[in-house]
Structures are given as C-alpha cells and as structure tokens.
N, CA, C and O of each residue as an XYZ file, in Angstrom:
652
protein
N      13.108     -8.951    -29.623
C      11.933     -8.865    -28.791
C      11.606     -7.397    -28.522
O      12.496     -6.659    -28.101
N      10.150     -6.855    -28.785
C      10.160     -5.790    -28.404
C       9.666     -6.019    -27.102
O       9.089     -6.992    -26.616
N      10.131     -4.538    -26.467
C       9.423     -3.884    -24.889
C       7.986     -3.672    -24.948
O       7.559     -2.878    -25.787
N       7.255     -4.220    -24.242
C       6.017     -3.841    -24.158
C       5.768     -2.422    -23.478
O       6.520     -1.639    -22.897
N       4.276     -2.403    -23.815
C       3.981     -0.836    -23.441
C       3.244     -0.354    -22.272
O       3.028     -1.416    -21.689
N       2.992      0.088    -21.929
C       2.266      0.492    -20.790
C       0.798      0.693    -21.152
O       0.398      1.628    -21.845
N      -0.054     -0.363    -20.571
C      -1.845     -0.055    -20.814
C      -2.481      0.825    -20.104
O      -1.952      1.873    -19.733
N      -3.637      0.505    -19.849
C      -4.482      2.090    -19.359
C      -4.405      1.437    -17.850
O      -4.405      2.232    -16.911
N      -4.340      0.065    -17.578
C      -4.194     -0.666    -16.200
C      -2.829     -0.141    -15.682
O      -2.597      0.277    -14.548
N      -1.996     -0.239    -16.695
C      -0.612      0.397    -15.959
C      -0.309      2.022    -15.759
O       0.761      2.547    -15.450
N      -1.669      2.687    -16.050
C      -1.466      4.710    -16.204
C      -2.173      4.501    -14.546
O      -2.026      5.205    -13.547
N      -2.786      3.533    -14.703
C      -3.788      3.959    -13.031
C      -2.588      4.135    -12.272
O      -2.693      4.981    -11.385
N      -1.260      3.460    -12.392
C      -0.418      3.249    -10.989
C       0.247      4.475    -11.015
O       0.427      4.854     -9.857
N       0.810      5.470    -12.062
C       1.061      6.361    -12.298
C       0.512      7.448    -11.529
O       1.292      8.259    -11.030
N      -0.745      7.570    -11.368
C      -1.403      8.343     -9.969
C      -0.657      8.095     -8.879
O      -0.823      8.797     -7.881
N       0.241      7.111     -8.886
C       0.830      7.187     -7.352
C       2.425      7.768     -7.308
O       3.042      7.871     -6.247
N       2.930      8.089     -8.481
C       4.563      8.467     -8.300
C       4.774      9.742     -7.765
O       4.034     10.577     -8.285
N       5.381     10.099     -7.075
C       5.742     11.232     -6.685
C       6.068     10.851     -4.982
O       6.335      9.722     -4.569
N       5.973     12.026     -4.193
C       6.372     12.844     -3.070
C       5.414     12.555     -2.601
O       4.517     12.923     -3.360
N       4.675     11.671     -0.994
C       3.654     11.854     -0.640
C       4.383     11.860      0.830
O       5.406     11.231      1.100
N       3.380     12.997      2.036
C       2.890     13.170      3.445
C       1.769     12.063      3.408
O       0.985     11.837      2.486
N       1.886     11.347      4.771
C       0.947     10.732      5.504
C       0.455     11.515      6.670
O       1.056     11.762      7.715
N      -0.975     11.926      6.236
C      -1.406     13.081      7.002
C      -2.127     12.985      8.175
O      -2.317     13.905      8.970
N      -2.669     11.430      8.296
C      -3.447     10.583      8.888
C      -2.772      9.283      9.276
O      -1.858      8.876      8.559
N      -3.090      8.692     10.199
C      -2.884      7.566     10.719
C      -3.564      6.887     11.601
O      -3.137      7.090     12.737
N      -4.631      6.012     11.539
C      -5.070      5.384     13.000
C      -4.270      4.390     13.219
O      -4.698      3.723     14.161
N      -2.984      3.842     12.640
C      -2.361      2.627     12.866
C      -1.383      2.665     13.634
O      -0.734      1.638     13.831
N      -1.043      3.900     14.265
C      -0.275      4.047     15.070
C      -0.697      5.272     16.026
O      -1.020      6.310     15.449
N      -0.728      5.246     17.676
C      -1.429      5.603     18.235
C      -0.219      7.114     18.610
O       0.880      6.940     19.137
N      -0.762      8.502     18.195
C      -0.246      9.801     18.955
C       0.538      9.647     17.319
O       1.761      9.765     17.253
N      -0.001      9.471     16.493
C       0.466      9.847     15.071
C       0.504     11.099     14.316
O      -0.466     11.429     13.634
N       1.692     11.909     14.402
C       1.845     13.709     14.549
C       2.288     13.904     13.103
O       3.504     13.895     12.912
N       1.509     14.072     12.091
C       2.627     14.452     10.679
C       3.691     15.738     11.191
O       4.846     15.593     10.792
N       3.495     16.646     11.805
C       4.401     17.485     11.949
C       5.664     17.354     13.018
O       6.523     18.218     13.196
N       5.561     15.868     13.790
C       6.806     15.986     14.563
C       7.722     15.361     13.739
O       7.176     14.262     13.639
N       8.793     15.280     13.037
C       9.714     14.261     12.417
C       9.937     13.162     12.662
O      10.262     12.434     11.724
N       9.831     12.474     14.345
C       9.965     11.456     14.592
C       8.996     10.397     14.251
O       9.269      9.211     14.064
N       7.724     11.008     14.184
C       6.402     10.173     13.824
C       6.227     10.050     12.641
O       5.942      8.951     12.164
N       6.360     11.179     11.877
C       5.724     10.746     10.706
C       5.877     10.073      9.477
O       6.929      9.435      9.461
N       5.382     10.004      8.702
C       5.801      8.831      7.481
C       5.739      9.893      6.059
O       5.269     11.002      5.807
N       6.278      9.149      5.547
C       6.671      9.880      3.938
C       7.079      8.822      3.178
O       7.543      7.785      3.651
N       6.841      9.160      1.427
C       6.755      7.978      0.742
C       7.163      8.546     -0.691
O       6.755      9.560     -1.256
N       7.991      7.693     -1.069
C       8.727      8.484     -2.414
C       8.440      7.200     -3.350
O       9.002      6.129     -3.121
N       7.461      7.380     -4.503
C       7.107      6.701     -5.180
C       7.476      6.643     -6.912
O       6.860      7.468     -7.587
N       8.528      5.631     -7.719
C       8.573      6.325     -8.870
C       8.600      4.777     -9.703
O       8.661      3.592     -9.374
N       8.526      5.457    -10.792
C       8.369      4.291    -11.950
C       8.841      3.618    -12.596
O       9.928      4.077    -12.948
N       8.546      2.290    -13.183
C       9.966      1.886    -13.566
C       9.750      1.241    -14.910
O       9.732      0.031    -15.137
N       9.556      2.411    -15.927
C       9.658      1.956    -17.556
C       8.018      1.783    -17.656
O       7.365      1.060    -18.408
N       7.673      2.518    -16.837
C       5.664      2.988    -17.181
C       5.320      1.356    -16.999
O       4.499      0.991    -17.840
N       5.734      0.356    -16.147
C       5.074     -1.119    -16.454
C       4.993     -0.766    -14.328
O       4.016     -1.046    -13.634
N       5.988     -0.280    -13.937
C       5.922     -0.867    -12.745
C       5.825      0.596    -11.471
O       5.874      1.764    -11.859
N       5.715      0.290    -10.270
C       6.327      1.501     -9.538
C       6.702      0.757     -8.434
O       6.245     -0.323     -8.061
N       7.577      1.434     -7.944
C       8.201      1.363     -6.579
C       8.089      2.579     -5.838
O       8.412      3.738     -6.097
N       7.342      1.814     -4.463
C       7.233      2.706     -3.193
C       8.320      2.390     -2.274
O       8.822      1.273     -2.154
N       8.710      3.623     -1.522
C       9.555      3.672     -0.295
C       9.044      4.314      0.838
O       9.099      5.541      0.750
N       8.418      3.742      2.190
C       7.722      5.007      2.977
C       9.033      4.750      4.177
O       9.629      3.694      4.386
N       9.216      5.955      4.789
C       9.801      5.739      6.084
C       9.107      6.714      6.895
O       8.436      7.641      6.442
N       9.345      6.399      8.396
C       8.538      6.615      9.499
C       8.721      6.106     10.697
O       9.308      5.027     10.784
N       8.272      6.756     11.831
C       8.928      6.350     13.360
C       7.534      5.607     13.292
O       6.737      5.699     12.359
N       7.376      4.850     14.448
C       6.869      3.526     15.267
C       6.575      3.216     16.520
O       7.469      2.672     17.168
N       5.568      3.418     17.025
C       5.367      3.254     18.493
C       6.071      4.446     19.442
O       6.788      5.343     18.998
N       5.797      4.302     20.496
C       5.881      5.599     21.366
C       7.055      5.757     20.976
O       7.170      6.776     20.296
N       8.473      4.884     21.187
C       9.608      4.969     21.242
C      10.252      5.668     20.273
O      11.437      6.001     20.278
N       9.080      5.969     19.085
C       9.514      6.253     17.643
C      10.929      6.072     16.446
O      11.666      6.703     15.688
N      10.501      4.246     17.153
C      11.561      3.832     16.135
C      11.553      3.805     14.975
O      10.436      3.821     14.457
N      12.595      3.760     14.188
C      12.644      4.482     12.852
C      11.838      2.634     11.944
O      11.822      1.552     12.530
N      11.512      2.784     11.057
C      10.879      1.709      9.939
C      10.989      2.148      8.823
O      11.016      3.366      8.648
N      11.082      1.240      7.760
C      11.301      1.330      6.261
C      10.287      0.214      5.663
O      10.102     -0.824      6.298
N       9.692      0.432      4.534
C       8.343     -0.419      3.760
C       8.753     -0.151      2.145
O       8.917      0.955      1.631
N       8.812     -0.784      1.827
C       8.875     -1.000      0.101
C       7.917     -1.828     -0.268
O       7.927     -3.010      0.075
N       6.844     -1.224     -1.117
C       6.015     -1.848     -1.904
C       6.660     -1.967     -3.441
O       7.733     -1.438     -3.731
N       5.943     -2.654     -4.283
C       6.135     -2.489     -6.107
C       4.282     -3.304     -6.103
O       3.534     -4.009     -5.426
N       4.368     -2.596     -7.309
C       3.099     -2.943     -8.009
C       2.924     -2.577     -9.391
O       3.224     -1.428     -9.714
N       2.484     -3.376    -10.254
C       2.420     -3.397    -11.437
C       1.235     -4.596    -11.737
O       0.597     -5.268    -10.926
N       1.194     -4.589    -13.537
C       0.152     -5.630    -13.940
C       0.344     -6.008    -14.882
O       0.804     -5.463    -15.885
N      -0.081     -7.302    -14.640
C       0.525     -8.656    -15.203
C      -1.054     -8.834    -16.277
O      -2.121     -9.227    -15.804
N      -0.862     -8.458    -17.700
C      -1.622     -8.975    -18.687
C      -2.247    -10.441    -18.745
O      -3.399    -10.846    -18.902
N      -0.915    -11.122    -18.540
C      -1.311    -12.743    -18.841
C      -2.276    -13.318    -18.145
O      -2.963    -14.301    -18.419
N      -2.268    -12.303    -16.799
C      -2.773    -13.453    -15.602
C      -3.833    -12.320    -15.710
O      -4.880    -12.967    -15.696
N      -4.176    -11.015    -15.810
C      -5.355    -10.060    -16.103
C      -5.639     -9.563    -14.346
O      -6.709     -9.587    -13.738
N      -4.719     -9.271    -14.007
C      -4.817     -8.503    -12.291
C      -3.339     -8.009    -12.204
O      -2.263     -8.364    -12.685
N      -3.961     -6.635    -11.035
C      -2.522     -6.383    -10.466
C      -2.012     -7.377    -10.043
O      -2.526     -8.494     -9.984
N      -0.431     -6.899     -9.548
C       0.297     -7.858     -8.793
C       1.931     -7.039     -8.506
O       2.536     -6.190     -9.160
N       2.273     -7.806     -7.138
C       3.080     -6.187     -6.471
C       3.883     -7.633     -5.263
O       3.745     -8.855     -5.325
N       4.693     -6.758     -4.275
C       4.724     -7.548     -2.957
C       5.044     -6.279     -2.252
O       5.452     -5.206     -2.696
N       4.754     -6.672     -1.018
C       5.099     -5.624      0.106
C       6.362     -6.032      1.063
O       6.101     -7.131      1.552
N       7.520     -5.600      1.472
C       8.074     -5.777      2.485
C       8.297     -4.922      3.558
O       8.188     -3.755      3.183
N       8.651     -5.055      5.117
C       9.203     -4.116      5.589
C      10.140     -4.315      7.124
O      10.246     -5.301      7.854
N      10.598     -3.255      7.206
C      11.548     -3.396      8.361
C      11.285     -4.354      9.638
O      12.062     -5.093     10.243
N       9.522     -4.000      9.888
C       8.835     -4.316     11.106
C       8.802     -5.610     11.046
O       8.330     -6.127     12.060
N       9.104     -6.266     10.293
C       8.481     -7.943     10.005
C       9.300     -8.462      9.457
O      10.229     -7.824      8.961
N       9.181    -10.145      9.356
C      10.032    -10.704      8.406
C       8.665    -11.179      7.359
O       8.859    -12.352      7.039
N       7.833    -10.839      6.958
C       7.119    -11.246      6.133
C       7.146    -10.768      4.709
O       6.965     -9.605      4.348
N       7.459    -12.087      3.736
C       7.109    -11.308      2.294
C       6.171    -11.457      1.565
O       5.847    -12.437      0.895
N       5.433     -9.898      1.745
C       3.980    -10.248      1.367
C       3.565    -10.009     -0.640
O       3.786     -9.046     -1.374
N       3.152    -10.869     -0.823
C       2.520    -11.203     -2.801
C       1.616    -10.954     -2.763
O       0.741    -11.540     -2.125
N       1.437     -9.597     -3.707
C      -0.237     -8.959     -3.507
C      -1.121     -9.436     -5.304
O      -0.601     -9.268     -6.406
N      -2.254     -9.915     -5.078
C      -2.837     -9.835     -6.031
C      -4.132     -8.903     -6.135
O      -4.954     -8.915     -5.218
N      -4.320     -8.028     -7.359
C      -5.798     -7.168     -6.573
C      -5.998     -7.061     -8.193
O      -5.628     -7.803     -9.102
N      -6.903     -5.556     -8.181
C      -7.867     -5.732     -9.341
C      -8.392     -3.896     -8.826
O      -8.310     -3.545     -7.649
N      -8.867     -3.003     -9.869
C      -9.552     -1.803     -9.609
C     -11.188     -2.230     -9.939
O     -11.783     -3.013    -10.679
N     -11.413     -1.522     -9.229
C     -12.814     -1.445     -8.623
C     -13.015     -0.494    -10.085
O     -12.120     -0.040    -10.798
N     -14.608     -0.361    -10.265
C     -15.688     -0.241    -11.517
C     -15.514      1.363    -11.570
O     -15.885      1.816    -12.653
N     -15.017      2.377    -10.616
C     -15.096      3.543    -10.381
C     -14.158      3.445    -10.888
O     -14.383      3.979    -11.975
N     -12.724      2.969    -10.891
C     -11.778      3.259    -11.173
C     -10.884      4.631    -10.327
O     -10.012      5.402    -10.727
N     -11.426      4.510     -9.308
C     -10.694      5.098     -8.612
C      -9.726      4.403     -6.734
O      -9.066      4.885     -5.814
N     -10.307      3.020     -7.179
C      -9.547      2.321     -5.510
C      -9.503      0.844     -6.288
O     -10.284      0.200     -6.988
N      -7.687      0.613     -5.593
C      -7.313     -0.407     -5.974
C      -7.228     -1.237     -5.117
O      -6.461     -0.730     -4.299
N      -7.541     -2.273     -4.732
C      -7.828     -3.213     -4.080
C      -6.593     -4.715     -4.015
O      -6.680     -5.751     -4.673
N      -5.989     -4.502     -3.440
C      -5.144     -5.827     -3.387
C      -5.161     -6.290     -1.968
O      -5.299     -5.564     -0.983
N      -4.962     -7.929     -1.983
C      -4.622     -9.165     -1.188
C      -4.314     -9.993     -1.316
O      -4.472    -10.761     -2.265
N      -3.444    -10.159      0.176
C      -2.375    -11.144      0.330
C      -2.568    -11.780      1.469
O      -3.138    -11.244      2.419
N      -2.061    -13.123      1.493
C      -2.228    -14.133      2.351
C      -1.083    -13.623      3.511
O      -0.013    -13.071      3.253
N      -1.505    -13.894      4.583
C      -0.213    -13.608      6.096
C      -0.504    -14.139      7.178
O      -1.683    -14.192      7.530
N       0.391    -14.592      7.860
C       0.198    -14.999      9.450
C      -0.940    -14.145     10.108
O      -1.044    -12.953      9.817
N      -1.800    -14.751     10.998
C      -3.080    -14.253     11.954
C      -2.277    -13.560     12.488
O      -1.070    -13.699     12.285
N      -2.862    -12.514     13.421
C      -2.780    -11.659     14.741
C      -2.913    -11.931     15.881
O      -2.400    -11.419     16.876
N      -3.775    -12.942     15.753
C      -4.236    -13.947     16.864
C      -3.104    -14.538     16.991
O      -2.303    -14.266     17.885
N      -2.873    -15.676     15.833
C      -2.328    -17.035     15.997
C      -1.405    -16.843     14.680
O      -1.925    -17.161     13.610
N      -0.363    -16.455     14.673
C       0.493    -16.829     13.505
C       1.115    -18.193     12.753
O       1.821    -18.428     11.772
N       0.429    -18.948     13.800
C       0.363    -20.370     13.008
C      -0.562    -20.570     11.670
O      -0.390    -21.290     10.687
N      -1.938    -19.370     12.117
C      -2.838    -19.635     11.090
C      -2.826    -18.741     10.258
O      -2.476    -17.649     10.706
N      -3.209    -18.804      8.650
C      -2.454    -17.942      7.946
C      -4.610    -16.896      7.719
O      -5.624    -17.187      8.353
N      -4.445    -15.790      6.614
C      -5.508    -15.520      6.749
C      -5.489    -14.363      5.604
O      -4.330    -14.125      5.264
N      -6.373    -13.648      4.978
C      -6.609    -13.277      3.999
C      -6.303    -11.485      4.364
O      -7.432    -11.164      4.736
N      -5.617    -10.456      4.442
C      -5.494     -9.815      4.155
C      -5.979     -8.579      3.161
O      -5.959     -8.799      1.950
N      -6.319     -7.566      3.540
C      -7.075     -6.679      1.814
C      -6.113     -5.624      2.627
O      -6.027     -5.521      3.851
N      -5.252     -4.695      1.402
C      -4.815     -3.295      1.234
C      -5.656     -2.794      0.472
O      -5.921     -3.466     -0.525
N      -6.478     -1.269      0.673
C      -7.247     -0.657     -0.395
C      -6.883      0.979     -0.633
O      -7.251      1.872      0.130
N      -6.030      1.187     -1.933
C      -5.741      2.596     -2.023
C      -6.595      3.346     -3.075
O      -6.570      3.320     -4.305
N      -7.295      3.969     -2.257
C      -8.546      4.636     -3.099
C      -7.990      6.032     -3.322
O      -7.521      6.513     -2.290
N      -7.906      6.934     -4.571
C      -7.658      8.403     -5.064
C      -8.386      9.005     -4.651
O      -9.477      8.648     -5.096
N      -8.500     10.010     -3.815
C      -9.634     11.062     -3.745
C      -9.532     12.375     -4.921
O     -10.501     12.951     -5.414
N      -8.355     12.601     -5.149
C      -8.035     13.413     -6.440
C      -6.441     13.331     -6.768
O      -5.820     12.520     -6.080
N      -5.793     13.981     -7.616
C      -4.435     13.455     -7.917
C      -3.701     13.732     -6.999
O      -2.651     13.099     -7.103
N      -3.747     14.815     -5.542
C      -2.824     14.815     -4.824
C      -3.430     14.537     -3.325
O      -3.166     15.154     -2.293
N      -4.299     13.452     -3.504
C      -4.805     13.080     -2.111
C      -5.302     11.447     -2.526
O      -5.669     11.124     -3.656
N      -5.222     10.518     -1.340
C      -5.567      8.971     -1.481
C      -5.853      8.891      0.262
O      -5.499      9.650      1.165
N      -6.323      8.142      0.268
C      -6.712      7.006      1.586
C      -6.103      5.499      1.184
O      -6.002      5.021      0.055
N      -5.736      4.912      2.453
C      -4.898      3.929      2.176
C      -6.247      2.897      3.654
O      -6.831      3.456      4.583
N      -6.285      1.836      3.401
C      -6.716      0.899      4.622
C      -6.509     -0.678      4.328
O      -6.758     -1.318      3.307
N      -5.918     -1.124      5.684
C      -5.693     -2.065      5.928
C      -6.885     -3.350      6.352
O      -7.641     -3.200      7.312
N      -6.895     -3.971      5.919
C      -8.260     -5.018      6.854
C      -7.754     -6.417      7.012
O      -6.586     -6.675      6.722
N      -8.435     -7.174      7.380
C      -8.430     -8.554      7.188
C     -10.108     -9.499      7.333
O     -11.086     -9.200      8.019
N      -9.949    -10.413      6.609
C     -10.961    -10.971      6.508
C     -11.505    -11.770      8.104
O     -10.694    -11.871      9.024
N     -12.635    -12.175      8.215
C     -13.050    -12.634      9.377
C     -13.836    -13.730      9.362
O     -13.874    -14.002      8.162
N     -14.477    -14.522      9.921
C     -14.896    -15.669      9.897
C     -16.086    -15.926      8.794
O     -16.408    -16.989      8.261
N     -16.730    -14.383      8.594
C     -17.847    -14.682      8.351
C     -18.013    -14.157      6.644
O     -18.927    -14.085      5.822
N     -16.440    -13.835      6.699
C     -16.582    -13.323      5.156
C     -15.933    -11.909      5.034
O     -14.932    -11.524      4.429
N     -17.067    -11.115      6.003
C     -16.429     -9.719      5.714
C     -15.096     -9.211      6.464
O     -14.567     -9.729      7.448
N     -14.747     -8.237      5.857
C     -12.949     -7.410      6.662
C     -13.372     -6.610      7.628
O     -14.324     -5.918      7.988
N     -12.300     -6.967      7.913
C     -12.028     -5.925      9.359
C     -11.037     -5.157      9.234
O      -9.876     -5.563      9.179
N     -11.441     -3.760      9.164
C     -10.113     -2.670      8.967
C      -9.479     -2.453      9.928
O     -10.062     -2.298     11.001
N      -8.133     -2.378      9.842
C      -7.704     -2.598     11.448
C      -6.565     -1.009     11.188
O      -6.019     -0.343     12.068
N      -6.535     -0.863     10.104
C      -5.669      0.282      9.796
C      -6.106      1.476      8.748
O      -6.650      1.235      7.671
N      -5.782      2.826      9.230
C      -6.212      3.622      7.649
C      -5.492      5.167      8.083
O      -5.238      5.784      9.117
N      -5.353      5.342      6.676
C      -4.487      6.738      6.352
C      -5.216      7.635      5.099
O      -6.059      7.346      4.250
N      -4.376      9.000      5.459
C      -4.712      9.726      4.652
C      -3.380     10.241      3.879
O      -2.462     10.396      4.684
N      -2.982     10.577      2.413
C      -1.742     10.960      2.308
C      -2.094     12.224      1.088
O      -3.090     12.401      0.387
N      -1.041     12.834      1.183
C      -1.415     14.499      0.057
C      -0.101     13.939     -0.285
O       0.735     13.217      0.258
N      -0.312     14.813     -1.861
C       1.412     14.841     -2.117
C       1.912     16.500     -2.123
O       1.324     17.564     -2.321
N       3.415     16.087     -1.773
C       4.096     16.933     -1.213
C       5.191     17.443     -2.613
O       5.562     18.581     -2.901
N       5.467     16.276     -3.220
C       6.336     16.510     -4.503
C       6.230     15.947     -5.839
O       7.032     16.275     -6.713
C-alpha cells in the first residue's frame, strides 16, 4: 500500500505549524499577552503533511488557572471536507469538527455539534473560523448558531507567530 500524499487542501493547514502568541482575546476578560499567567501560546506541528496537531496553553479567569486545548485537523478526500476534533482541560467535551475553506482561500471554517450555554440538555451548532491575515498573523472566532439561522460570535482572537 502506498502512503498518500498531501493535496493543496492539506498545504492550507501547513499555514498553521509553528510557534504562535495569542495577542488578542475577548474570551476571557483582563486578557494580558504579556503577563505569563494570562496568556496563551500554541505550538502547532505536522504529522506526515496529511495532518496537524495543535497544543495551546494558557491561564483562565481571574484566578488564572492554568488550561490545556489540543486541536488536530486534517482532510479527509473521501468524504471531500476538513475534519479535526477539539479537546480541552476546561470541559469534558469531545468536540468532531467538520468544515470546508471559504472561495478566498484564506478562512477555514469548521463545525461542531455541543451542549447549549443556556441549557446543556440541548445540543446546538457551533462554527470555529480561522481566517490568515498573512503567514504570521490569523484571527480565530468562536460563534454559535441561533434560532434564526445566523451565529453569534461569542469569542475572538488575534495570534502572530512567534516561532
């Protein structure tokens, strides 16, 4: 059997390996990249040009407890979309992302199904969107869908890379 190769869907994720600062944050309130306790950092690398794995760590609420997040993302030919999961310290949720790049080709768009905010009985549609602004800068935002169709961003960042 041969190894498959890496397509032009799998070079987009490649924009993300390296060393990144989170320079921005509205998702956490008194969010300081320069104090150590606050801020977040994210070491992103690849795995055989098909896949990547993210690691961010970062303090949390006033108390600035420490948190850990591992994403992977890669793309799945057969099925013709990304596809990744997210986990992390803060939660017991394991989140299965499916997304797709946008026509610019510069913001990738994935969602996943998760417990409400409201009501965690009810489950609800989720969007992550990591858009490139150039190779060593991205915006990251969180939303969720709402009754009427459209998202509601409830989270967003800015990140440079550092390495």
């Amino acid at each position: 059997m041969e190894f498959p190769k890496p397509s032009e869907h799998h070079h987009v994720l490649d924009r993300l390996v390296g060393d990144w600062l989170f320079v921005t944050s509205t998702g956490m309130d008194g969010y300081d990249p320069d104090d150590p306790e606050k801020r977040w950092t994210e070491k992103v690398r690849s795995i055989g040009g098909l896949w990547v794995v993210a690691e961010g760590e970062g303090g949390m609420g006033a108390k600035g407890d420490r948190a850990t997040m591992i994403m992977t993302l890669g793309y799945d030919p057969r099925e013709g979309h990304y596809v990744g999961s997210w986990i992390g310290s803060m939660m017991d949720k394991f989140w299965v992302y499916k997304g797709w790049l946008e026509d610019s080709g510069q913001t990738l768009v994935l969602e996943a199904e998760g417990p409400s905010m409201q009501d965690p009985s009810r489950t609800e549609t989720y969007r992550d969107v990591i858009h490139f602004i150039d190779d060593d800068t991205r915006t990251f935002s969180g939303s969720v869908r709402q009754p009427d169709g459209s998202f509601h961003i409830f989270m967003t960042s800015e990140a440079k890379r550092i390495g």
